[in-house]
Chimera marker file (.cmm) of the C-alpha trace (Angstrom):
<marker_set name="trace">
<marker id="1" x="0.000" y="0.000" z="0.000" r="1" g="1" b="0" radius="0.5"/>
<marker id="2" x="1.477" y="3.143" z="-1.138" r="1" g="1" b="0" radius="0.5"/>
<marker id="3" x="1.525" y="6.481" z="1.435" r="1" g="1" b="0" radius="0.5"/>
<marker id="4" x="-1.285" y="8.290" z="-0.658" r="1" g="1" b="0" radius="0.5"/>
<marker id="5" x="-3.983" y="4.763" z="0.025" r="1" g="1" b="0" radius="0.5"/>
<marker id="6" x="-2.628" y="4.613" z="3.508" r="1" g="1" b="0" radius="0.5"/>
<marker id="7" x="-3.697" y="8.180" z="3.889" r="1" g="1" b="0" radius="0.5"/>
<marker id="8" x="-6.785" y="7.663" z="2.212" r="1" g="1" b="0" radius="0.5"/>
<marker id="9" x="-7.432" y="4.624" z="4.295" r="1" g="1" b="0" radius="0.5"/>
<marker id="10" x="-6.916" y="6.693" z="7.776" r="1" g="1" b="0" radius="0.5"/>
<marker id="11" x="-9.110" y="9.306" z="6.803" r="1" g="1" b="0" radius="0.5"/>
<marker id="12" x="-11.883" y="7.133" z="5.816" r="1" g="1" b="0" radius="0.5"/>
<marker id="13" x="-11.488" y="5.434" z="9.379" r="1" g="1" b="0" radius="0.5"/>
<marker id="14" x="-11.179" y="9.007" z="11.162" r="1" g="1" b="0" radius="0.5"/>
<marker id="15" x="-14.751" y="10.018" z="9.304" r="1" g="1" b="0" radius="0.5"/>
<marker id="16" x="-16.218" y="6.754" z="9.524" r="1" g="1" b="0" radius="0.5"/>
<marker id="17" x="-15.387" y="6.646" z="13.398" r="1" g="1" b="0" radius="0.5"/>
<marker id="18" x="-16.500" y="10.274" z="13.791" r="1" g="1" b="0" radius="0.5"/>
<marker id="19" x="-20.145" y="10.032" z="12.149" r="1" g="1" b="0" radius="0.5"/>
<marker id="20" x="-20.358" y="6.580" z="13.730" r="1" g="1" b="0" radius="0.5"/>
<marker id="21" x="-20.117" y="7.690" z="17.287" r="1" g="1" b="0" radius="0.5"/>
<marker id="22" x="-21.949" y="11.084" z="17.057" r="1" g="1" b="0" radius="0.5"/>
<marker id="23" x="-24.662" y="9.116" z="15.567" r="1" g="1" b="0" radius="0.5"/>
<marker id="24" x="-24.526" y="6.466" z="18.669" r="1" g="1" b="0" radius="0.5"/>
<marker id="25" x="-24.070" y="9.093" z="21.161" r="1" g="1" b="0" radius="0.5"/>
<marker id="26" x="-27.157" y="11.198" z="20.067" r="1" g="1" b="0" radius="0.5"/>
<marker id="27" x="-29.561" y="7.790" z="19.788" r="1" g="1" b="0" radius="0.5"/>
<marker id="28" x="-28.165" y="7.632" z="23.481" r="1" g="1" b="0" radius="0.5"/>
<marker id="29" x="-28.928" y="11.197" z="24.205" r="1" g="1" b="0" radius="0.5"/>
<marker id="30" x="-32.492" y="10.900" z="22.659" r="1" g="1" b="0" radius="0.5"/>
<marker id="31" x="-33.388" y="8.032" z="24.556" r="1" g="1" b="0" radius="0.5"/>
<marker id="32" x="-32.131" y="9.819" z="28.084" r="1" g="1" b="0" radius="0.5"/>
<marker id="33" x="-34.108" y="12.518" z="27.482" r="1" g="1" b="0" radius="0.5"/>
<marker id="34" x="-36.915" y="10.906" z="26.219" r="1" g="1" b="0" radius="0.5"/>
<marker id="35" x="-37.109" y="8.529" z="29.638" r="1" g="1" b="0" radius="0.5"/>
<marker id="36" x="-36.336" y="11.757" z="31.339" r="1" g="1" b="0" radius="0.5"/>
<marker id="37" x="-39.493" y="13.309" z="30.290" r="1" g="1" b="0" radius="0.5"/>
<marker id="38" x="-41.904" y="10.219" z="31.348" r="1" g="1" b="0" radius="0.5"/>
<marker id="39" x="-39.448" y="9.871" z="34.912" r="1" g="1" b="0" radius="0.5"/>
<marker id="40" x="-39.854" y="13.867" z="35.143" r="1" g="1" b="0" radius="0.5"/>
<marker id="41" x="-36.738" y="13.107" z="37.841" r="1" g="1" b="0" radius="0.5"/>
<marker id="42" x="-32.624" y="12.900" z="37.064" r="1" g="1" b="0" radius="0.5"/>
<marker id="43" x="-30.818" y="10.629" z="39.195" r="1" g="1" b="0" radius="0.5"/>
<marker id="44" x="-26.802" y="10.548" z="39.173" r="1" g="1" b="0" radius="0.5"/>
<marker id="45" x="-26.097" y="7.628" z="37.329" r="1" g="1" b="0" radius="0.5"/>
<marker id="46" x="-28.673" y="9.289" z="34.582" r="1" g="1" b="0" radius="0.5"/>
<marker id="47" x="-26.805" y="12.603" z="34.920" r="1" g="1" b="0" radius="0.5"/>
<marker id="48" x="-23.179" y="10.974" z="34.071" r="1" g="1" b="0" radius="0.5"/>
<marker id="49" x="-24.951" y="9.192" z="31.311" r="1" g="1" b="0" radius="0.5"/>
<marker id="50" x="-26.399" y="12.179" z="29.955" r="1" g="1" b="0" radius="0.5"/>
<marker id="51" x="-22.978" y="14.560" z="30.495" r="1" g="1" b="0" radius="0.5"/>
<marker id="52" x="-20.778" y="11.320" z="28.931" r="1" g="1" b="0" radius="0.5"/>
<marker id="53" x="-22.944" y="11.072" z="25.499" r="1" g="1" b="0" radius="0.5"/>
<marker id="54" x="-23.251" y="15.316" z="25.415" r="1" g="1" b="0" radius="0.5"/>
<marker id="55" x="-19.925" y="15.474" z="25.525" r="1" g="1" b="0" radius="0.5"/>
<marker id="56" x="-19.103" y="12.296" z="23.067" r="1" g="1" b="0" radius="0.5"/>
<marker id="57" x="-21.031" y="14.127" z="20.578" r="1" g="1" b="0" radius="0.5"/>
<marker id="58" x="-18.879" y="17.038" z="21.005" r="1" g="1" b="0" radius="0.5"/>
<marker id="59" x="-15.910" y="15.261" z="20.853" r="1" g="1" b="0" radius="0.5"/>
<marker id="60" x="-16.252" y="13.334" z="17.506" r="1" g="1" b="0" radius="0.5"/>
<marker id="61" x="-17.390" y="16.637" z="15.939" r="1" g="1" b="0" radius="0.5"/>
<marker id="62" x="-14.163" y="18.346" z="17.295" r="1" g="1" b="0" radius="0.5"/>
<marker id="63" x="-12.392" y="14.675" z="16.034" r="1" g="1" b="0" radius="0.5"/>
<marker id="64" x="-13.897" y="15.382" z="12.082" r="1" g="1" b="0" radius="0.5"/>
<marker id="65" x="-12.713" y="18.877" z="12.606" r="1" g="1" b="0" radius="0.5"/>
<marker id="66" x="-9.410" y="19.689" z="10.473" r="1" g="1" b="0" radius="0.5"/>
<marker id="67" x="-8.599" y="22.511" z="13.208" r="1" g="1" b="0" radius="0.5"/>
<marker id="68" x="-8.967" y="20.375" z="16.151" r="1" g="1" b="0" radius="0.5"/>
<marker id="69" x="-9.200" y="16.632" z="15.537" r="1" g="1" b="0" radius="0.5"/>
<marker id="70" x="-6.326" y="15.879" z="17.945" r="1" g="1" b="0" radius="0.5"/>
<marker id="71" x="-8.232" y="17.740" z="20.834" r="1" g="1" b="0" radius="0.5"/>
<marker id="72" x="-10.905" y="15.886" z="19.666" r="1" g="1" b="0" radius="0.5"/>
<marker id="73" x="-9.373" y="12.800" z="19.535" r="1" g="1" b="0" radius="0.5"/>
<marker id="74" x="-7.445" y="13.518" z="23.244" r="1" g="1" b="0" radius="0.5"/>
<marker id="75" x="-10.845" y="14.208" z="24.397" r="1" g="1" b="0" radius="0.5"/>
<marker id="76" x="-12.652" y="11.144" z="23.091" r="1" g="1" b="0" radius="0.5"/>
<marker id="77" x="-10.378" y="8.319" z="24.656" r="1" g="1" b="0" radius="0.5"/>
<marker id="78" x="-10.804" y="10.417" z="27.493" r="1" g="1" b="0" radius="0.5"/>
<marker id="79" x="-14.703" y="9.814" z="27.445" r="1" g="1" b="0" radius="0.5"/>
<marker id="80" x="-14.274" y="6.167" z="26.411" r="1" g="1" b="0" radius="0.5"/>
<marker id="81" x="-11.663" y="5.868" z="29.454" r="1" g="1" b="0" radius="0.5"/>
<marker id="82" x="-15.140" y="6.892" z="31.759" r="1" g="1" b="0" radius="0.5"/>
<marker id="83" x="-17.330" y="5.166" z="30.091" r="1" g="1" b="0" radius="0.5"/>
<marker id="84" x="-14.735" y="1.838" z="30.138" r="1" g="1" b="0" radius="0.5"/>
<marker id="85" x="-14.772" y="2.720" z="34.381" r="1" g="1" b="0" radius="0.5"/>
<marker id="86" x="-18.667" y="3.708" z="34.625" r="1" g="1" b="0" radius="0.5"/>
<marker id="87" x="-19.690" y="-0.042" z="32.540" r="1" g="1" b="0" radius="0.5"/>
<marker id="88" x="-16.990" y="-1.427" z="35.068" r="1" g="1" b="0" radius="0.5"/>
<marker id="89" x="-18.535" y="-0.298" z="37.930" r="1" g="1" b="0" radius="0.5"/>
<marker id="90" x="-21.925" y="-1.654" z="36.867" r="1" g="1" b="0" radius="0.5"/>
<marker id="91" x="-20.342" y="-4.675" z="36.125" r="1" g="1" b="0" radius="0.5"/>
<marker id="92" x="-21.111" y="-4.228" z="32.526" r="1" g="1" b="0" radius="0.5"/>
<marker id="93" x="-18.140" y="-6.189" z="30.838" r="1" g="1" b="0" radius="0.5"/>
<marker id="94" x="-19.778" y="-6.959" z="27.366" r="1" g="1" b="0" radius="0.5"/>
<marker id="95" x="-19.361" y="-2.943" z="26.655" r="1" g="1" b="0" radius="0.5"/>
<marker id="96" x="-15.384" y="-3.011" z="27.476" r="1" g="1" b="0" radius="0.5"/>
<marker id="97" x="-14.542" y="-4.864" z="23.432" r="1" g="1" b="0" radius="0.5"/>
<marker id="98" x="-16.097" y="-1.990" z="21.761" r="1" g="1" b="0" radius="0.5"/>
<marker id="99" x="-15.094" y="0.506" z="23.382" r="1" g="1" b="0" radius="0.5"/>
<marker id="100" x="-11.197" y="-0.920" z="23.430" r="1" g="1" b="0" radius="0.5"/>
<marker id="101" x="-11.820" y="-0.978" z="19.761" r="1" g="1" b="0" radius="0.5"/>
<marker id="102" x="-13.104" y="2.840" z="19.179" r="1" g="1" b="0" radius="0.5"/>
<marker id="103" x="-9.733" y="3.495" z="21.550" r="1" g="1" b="0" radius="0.5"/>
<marker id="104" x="-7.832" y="1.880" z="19.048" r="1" g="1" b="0" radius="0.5"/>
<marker id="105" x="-9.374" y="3.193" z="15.799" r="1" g="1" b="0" radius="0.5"/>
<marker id="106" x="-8.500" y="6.903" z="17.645" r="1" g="1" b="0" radius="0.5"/>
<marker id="107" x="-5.385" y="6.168" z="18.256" r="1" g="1" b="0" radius="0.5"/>
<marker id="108" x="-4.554" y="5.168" z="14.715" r="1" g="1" b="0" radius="0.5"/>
<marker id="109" x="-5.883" y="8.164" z="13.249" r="1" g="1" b="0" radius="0.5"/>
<marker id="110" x="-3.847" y="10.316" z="16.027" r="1" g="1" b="0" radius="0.5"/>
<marker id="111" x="-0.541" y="8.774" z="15.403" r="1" g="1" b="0" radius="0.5"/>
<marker id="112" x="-1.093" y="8.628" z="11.694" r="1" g="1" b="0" radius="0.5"/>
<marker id="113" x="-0.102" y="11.885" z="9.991" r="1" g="1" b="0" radius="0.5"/>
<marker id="114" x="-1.042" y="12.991" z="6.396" r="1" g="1" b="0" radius="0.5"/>
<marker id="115" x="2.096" y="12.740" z="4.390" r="1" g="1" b="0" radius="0.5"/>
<marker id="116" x="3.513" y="16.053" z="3.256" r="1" g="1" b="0" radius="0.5"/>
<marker id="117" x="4.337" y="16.517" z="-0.504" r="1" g="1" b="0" radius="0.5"/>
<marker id="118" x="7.808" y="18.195" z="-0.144" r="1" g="1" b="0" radius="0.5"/>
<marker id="119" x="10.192" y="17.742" z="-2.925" r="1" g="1" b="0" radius="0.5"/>
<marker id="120" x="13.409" y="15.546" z="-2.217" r="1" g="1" b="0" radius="0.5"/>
<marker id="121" x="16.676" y="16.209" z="-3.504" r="1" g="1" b="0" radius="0.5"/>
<link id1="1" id2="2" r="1" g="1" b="0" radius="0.2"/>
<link id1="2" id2="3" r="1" g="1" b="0" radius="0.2"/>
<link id1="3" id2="4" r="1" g="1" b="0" radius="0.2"/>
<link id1="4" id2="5" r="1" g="1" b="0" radius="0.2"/>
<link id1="5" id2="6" r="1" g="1" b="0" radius="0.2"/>
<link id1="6" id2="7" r="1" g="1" b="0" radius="0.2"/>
<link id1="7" id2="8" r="1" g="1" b="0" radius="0.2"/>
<link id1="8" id2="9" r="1" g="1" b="0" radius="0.2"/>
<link id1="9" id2="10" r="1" g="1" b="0" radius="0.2"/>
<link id1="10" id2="11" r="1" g="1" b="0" radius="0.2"/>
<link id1="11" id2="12" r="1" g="1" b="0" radius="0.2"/>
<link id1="12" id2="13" r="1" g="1" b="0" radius="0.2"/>
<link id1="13" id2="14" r="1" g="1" b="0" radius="0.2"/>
<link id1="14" id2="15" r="1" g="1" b="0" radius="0.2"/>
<link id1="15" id2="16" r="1" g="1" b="0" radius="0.2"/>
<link id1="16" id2="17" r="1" g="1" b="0" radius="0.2"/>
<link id1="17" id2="18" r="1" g="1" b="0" radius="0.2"/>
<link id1="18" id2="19" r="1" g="1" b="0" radius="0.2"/>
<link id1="19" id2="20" r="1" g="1" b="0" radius="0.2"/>
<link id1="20" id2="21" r="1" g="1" b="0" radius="0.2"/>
<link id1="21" id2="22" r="1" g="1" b="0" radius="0.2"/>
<link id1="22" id2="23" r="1" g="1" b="0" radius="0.2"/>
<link id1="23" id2="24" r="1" g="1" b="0" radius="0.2"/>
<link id1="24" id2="25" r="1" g="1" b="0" radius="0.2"/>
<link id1="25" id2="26" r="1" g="1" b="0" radius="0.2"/>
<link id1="26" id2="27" r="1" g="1" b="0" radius="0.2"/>
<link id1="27" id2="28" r="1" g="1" b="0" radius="0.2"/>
<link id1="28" id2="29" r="1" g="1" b="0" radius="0.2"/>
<link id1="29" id2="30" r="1" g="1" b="0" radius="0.2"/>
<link id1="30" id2="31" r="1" g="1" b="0" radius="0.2"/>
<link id1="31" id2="32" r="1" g="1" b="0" radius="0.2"/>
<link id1="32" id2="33" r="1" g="1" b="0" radius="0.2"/>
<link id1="33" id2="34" r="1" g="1" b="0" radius="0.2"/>
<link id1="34" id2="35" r="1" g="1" b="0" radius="0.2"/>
<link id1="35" id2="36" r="1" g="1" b="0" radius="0.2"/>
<link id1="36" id2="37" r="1" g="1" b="0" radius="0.2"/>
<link id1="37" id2="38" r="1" g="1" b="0" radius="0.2"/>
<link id1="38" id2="39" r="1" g="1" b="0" radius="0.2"/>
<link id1="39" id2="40" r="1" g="1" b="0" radius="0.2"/>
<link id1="40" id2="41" r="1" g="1" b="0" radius="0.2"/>
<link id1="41" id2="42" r="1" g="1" b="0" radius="0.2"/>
<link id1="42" id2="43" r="1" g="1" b="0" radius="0.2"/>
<link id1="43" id2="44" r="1" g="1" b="0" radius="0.2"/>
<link id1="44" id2="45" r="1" g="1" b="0" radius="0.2"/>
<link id1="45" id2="46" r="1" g="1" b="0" radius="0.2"/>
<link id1="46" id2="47" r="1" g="1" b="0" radius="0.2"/>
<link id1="47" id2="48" r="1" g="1" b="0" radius="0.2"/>
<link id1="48" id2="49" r="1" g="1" b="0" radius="0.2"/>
<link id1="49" id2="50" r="1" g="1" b="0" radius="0.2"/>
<link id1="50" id2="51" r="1" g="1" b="0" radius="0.2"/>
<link id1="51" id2="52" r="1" g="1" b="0" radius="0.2"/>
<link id1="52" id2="53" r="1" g="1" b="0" radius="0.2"/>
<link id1="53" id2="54" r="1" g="1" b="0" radius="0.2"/>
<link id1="54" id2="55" r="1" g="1" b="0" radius="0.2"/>
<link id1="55" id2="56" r="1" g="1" b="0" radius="0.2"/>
<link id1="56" id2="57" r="1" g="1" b="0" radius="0.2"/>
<link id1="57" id2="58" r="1" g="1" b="0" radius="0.2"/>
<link id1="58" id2="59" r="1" g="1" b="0" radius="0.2"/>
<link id1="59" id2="60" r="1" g="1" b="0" radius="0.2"/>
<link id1="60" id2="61" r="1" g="1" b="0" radius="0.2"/>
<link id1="61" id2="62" r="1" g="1" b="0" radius="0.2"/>
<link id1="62" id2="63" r="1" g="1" b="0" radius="0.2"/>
<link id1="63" id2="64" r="1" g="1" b="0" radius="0.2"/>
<link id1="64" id2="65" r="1" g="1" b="0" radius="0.2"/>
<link id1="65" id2="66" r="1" g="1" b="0" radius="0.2"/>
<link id1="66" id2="67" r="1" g="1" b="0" radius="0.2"/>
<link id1="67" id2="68" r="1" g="1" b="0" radius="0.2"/>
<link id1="68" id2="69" r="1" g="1" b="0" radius="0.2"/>
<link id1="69" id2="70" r="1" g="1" b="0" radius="0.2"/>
<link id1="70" id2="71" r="1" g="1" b="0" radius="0.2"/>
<link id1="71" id2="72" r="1" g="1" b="0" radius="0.2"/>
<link id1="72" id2="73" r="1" g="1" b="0" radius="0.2"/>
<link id1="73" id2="74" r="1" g="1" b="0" radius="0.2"/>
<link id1="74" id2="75" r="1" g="1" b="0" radius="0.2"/>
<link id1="75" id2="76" r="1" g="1" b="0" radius="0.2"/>
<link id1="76" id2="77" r="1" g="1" b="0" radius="0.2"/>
<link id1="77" id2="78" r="1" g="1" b="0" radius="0.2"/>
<link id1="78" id2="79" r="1" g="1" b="0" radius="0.2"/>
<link id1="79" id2="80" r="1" g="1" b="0" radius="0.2"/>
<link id1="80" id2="81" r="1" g="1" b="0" radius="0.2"/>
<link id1="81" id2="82" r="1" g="1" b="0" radius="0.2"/>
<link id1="82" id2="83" r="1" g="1" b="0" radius="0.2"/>
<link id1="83" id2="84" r="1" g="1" b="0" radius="0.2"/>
<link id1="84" id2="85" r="1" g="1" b="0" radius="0.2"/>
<link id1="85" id2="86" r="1" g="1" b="0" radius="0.2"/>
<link id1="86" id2="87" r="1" g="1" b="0" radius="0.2"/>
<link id1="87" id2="88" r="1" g="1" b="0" radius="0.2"/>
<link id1="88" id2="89" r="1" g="1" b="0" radius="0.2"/>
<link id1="89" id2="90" r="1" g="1" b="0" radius="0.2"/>
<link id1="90" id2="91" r="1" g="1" b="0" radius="0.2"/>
<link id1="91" id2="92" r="1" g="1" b="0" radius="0.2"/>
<link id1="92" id2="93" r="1" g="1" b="0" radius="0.2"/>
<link id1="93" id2="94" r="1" g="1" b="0" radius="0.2"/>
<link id1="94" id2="95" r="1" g="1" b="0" radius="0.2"/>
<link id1="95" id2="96" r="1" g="1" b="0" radius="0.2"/>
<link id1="96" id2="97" r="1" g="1" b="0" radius="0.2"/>
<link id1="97" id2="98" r="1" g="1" b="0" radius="0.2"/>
<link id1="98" id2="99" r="1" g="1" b="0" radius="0.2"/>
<link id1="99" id2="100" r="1" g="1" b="0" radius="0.2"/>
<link id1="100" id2="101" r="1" g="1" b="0" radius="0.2"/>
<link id1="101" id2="102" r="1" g="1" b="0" radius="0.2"/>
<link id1="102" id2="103" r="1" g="1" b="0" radius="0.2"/>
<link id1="103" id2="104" r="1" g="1" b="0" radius="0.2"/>
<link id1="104" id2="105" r="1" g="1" b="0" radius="0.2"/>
<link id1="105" id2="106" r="1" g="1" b="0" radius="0.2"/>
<link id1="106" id2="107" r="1" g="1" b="0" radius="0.2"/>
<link id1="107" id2="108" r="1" g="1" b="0" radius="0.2"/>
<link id1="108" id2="109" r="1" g="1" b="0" radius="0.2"/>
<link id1="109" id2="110" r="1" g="1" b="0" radius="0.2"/>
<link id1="110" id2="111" r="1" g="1" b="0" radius="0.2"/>
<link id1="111" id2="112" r="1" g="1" b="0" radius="0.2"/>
<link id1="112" id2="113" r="1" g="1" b="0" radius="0.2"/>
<link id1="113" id2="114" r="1" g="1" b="0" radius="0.2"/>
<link id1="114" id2="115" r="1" g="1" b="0" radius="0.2"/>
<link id1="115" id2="116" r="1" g="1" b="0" radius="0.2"/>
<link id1="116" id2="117" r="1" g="1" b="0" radius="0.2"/>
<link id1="117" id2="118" r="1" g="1" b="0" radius="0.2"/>
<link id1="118" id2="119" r="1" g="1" b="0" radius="0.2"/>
<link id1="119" id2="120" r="1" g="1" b="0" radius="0.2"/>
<link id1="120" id2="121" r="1" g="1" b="0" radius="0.2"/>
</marker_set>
């Protein structure tokens, strides 16, 4: 695979991931509120819910952003880093695969740069 496809290839991942998990995170968001309204009552565990997928959604958009996808990036293993501990706590184990996976795809499009067309002599 030649540098251009290999770029290519990360920035298909980097949008795929991006779309993928603001369109996950707002289902998420839709259905808090939305059992919020019928409750009429937040509790905490609700609450962290709530602030985690908010501020997922934020986080992939900052991650498709040219200007700030490594904040965004930082910012969304940090979320998947308290989501990893909150489905711990709750003894939730079946979650931990996917999100190790959405680490990973993060990280590859973090420590994979766009090559740089400079002339060699």
């Amino acid at each position: 695979m030649n540098r251009a496809n290999h770029d290519t290839a990360v920035q298909a991942l980097r949008w795929f991931l991006g779309l993928f998990l603001i369109w996950k995170s707002f289902l998420l968001f839709r259905e808090i509120v939305s059992n919020l309204r019928i409750a009429g009552h937040i509790g905490p565990h609700t609450a962290i819910l709530l602030a985690l997928s908010g501020l997922e959604i934020v986080a992939a958009a900052m991650f498709l952003a040219p200007m700030v996808k490594t904040a965004g990036g930082y910012l969304l293993l940090g979320v998947f880093a308290l989501a990893a501990i909150f489905h711990i706590l709750h003894g939730e184990l079946n979650n931990l695969p996917s999100l190790a996976i959405y680490a990973l795809a993060v990280l590859v499009c973090l420590t994979n740069r766009p090559s740089t067309n400079t002339a060699q002599p």
